[in-house]
ROVOMAR-201414 format. One record per residue: residue number from 1; residue in one letter; x, y, z of N, C-alpha, C in turn. Coordinates in nm, 2 decimals, decimal comma, always signed. Each point is the difference from the previous one (the first is absolute). Example, Ala and Ser with C-alpha at 12.3 -4.5 7.8 and 13.67 -1.06 7.14 Angstrom:
# residues 2
+-----+---+--------+---------+--------+---------+----------+--------+--------+---------+--------+
:   k : r : n.east : n.north :   n.up : ca.east : ca.north :  ca.up : c.east : c.north :   c.up :
+-----+---+--------+---------+--------+---------+----------+--------+--------+---------+--------+
:   1 : a :  +1,32 :   -0,57 :  +0,78 :   -0,09 :    +0,12 :  +0,00 :  +0,09 :   +0,12 :  +0,00 :
:   2 : s :  -0,04 :   +0,11 :  -0,07 :   +0,09 :    +0,11 :  +0,00 :  -0,08 :   +0,11 :  +0,08 :
+-----+---+--------+---------+--------+---------+----------+--------+--------+---------+--------+
END
This chain:
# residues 93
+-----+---+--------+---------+--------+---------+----------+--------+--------+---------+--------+
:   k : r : n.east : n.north :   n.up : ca.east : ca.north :  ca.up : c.east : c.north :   c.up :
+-----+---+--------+---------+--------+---------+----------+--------+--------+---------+--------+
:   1 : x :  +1,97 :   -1,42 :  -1,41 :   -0,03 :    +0,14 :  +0,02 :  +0,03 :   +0,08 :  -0,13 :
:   2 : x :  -0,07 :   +0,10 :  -0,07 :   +0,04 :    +0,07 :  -0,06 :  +0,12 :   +0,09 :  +0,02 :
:   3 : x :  +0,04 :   +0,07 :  -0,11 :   +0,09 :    +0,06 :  +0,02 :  -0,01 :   +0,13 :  +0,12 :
:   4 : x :  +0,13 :   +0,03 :  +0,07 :   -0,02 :    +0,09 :  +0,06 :  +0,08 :   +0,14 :  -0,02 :
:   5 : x :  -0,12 :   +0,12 :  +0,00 :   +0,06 :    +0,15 :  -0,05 :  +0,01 :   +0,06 :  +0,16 :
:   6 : x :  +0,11 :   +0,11 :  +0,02 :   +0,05 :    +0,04 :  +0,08 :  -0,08 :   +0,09 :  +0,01 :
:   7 : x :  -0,05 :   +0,11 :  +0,13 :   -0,06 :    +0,09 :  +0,03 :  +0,05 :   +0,10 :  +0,09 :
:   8 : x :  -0,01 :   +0,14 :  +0,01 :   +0,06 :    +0,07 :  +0,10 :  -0,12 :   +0,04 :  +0,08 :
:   9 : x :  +0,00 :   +0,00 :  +0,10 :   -0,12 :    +0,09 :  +0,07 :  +0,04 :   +0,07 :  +0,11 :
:  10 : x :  -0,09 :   +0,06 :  +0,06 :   +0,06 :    +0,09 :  +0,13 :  -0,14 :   -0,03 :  +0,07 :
:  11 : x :  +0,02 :   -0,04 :  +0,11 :   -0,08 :    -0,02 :  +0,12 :  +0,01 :   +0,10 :  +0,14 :
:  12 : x :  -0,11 :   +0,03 :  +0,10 :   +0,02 :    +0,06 :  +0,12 :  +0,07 :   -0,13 :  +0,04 :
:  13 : x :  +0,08 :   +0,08 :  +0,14 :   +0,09 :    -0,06 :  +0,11 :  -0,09 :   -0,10 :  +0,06 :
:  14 : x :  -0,14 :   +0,05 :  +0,02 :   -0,08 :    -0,10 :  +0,08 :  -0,03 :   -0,12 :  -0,10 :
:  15 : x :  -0,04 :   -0,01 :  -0,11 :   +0,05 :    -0,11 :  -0,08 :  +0,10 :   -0,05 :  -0,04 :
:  16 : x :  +0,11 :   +0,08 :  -0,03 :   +0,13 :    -0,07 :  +0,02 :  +0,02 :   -0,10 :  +0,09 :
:  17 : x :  +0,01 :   +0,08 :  +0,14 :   +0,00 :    -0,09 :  +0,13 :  -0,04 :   -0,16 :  +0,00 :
:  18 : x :  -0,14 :   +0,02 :  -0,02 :   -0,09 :    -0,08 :  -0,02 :  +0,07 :   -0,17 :  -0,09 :
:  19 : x :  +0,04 :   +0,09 :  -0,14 :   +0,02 :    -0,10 :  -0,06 :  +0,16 :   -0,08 :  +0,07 :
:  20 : x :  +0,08 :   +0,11 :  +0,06 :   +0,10 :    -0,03 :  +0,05 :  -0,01 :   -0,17 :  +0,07 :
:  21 : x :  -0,12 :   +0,09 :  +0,07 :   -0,02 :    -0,09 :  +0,13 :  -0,04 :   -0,16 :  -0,05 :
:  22 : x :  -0,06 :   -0,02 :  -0,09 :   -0,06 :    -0,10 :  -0,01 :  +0,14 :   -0,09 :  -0,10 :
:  23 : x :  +0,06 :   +0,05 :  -0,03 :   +0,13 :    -0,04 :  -0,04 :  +0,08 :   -0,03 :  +0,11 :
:  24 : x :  +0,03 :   +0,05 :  +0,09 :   +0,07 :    -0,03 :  +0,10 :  -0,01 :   -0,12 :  +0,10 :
:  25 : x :  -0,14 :   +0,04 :  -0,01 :   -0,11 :    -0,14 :  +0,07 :  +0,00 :   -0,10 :  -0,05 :
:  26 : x :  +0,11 :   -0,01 :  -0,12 :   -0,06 :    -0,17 :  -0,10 :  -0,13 :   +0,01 :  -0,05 :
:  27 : x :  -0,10 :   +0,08 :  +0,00 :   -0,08 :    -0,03 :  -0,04 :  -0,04 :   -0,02 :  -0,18 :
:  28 : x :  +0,12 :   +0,14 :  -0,07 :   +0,01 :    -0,01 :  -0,11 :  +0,19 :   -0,04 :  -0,02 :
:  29 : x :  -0,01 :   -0,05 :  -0,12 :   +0,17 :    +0,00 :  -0,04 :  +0,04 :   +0,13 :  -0,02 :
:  30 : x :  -0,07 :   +0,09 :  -0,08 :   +0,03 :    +0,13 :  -0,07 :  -0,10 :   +0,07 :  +0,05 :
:  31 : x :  +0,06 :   +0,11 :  -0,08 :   -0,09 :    +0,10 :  -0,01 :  -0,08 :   +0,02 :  -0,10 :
:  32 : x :  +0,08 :   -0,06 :  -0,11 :   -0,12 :    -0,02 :  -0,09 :  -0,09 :   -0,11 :  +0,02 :
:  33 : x :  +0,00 :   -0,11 :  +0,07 :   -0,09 :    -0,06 :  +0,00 :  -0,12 :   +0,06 :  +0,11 :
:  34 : x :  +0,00 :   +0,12 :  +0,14 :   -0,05 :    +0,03 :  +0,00 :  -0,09 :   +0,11 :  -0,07 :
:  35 : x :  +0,06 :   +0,07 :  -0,13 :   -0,10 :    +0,05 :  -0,10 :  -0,07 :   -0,08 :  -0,08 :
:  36 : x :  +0,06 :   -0,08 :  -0,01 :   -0,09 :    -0,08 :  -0,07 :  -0,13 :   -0,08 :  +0,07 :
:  37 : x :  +0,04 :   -0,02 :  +0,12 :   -0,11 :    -0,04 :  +0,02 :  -0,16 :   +0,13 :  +0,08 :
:  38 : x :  +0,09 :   +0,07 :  +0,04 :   -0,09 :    +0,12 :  -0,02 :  -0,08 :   +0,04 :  -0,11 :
:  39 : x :  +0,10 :   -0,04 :  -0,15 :   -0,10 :    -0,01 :  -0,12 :  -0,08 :   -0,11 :  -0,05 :
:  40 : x :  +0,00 :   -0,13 :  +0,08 :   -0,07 :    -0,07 :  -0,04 :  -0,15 :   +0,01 :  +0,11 :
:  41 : x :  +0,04 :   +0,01 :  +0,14 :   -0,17 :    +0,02 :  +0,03 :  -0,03 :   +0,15 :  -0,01 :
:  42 : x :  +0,07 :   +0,07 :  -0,08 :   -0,10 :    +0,18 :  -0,06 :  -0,07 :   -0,08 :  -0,12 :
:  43 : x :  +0,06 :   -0,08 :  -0,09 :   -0,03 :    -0,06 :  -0,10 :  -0,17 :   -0,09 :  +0,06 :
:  44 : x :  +0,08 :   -0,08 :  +0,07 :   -0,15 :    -0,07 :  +0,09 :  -0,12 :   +0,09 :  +0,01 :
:  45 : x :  +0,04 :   +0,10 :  +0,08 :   -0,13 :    +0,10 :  +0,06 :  -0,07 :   +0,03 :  -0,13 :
:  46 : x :  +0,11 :   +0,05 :  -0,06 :   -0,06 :    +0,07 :  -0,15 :  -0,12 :   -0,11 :  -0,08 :
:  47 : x :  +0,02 :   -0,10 :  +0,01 :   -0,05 :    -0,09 :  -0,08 :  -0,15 :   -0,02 :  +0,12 :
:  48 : x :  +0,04 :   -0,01 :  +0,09 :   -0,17 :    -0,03 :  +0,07 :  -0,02 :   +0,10 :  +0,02 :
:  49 : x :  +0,03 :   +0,15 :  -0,01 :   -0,08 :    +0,12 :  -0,01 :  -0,11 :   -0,01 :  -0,14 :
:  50 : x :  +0,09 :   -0,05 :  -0,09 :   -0,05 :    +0,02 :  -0,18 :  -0,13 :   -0,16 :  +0,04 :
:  51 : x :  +0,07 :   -0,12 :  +0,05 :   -0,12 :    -0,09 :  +0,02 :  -0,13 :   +0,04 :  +0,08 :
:  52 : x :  +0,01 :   +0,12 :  +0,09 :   -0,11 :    +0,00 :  +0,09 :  -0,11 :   +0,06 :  -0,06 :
:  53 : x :  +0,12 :   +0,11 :  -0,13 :   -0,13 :    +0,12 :  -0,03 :  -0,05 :   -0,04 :  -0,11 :
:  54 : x :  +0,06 :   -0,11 :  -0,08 :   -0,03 :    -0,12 :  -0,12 :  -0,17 :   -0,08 :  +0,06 :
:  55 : x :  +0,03 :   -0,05 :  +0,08 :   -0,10 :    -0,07 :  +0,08 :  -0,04 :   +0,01 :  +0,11 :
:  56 : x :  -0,04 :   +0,08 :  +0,05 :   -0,07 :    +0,06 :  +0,11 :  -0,08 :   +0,18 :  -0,03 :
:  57 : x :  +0,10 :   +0,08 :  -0,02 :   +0,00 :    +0,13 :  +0,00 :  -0,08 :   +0,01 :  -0,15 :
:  58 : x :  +0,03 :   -0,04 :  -0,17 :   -0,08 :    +0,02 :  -0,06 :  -0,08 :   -0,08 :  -0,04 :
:  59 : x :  -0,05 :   -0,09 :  +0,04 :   -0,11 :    -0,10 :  +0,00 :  -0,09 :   +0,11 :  +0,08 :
:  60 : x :  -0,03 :   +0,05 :  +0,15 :   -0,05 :    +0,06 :  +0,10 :  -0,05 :   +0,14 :  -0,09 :
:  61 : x :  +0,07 :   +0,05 :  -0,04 :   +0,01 :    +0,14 :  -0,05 :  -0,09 :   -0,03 :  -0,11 :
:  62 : x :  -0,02 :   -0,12 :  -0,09 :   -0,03 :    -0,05 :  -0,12 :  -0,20 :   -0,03 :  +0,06 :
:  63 : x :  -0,01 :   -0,04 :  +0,10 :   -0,12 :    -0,03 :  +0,00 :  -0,05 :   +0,09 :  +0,09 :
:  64 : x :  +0,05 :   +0,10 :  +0,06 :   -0,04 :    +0,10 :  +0,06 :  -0,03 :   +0,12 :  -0,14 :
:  65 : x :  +0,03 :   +0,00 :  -0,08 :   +0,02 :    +0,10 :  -0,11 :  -0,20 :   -0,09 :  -0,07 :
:  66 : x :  +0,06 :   -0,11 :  -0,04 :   -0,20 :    -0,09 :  +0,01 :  -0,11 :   -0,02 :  +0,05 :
:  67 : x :  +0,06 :   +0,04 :  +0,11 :   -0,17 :    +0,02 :  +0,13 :  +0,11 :   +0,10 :  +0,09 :
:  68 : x :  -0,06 :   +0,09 :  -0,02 :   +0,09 :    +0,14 :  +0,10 :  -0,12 :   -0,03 :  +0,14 :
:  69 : x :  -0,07 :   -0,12 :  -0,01 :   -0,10 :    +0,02 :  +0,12 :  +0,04 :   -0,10 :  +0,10 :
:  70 : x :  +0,09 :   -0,02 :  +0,00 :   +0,15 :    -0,12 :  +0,07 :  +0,07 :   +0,12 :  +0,11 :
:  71 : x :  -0,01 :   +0,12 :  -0,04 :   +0,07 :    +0,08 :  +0,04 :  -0,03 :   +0,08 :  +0,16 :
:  72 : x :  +0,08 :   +0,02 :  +0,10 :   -0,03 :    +0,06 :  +0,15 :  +0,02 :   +0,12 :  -0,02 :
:  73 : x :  -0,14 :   +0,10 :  +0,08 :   +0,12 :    +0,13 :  +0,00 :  +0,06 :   +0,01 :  +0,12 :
:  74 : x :  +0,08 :   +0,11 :  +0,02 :   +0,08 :    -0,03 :  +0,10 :  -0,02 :   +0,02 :  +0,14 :
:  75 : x :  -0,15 :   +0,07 :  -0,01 :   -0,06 :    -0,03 :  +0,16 :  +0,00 :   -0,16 :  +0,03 :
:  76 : x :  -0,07 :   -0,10 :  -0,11 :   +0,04 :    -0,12 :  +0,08 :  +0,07 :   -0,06 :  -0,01 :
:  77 : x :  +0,11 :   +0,07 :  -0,07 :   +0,14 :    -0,10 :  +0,02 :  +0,07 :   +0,03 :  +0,13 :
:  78 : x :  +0,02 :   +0,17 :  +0,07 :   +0,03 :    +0,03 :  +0,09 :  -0,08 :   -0,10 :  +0,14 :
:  79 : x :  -0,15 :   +0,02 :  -0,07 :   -0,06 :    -0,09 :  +0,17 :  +0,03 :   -0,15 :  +0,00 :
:  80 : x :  +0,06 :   -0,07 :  -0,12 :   +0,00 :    -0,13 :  -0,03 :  +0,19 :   -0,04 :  +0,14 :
:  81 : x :  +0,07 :   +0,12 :  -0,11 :   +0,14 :    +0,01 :  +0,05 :  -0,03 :   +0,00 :  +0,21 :
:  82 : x :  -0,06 :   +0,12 :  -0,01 :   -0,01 :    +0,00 :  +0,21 :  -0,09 :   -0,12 :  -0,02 :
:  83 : x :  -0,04 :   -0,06 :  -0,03 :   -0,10 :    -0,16 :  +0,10 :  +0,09 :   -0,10 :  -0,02 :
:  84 : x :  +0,06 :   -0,01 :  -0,11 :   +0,11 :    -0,09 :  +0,01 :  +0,13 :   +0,05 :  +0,09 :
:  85 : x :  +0,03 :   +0,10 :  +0,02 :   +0,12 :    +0,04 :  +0,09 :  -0,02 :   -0,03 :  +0,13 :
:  86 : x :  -0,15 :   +0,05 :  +0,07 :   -0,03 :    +0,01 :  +0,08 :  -0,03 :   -0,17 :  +0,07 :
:  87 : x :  -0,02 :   -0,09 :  -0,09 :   -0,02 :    -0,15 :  +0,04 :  +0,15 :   -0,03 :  +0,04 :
:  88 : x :  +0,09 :   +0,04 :  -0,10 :   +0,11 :    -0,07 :  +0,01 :  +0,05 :   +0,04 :  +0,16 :
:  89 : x :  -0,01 :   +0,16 :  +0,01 :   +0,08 :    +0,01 :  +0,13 :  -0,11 :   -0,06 :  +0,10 :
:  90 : x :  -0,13 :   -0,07 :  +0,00 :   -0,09 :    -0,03 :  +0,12 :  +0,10 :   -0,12 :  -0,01 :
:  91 : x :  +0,02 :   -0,09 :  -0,16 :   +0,03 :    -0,15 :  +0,05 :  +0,17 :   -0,02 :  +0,06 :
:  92 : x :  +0,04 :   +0,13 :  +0,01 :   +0,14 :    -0,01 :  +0,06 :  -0,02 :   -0,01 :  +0,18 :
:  93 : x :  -0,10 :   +0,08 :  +0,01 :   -0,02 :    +0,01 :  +0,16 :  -0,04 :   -0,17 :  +0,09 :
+-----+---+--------+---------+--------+---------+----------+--------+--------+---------+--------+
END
């Protein structure tokens, strides 16, 4: 592990608690290893936010910008959204 630098922070009671609790529980040894691991899946998220819009979000935006005729307006996205909603709650019944 790299070196480690000290940090002060101030948290609400309801996160305090929280982290209390999970210390208490054995779930963590410390409390710093519950921040830390709180910073490793924000770290996570962050990384498949930046993967989705890498490959998904600007590829889409990329060939939509090339044939703008790919494109719904929003009357039939709205009628698209109720026929699919409207299936789902039939196939629940």
């Amino acid at each position: 592990m790299s070196s480690l630098e000290k940090r002060t922070i101030s948290l609400p009671g309801e996160q305090a608690a929280y982290i209390d609790a999970k210390v208490a529980a054995g779930d963590y040894a410390s409390v710093s290893e519950v921040v830390r691991a709180g910073l490793r899946a924000l770290k996570e998220r962050d990384e498949a936010v930046e993967r989705w819009l890498r490959d998904e979000v600007a590829p889409t935006f990329d060939a939509m910008v090339a044939d703008p005729s790919r494109a719904m307006d929003g009357t039939e996205i709205a009628a698209r959204l109720k026929a699919h909603h409207s299936k789902r709650l039939k196939d629940r019944r």
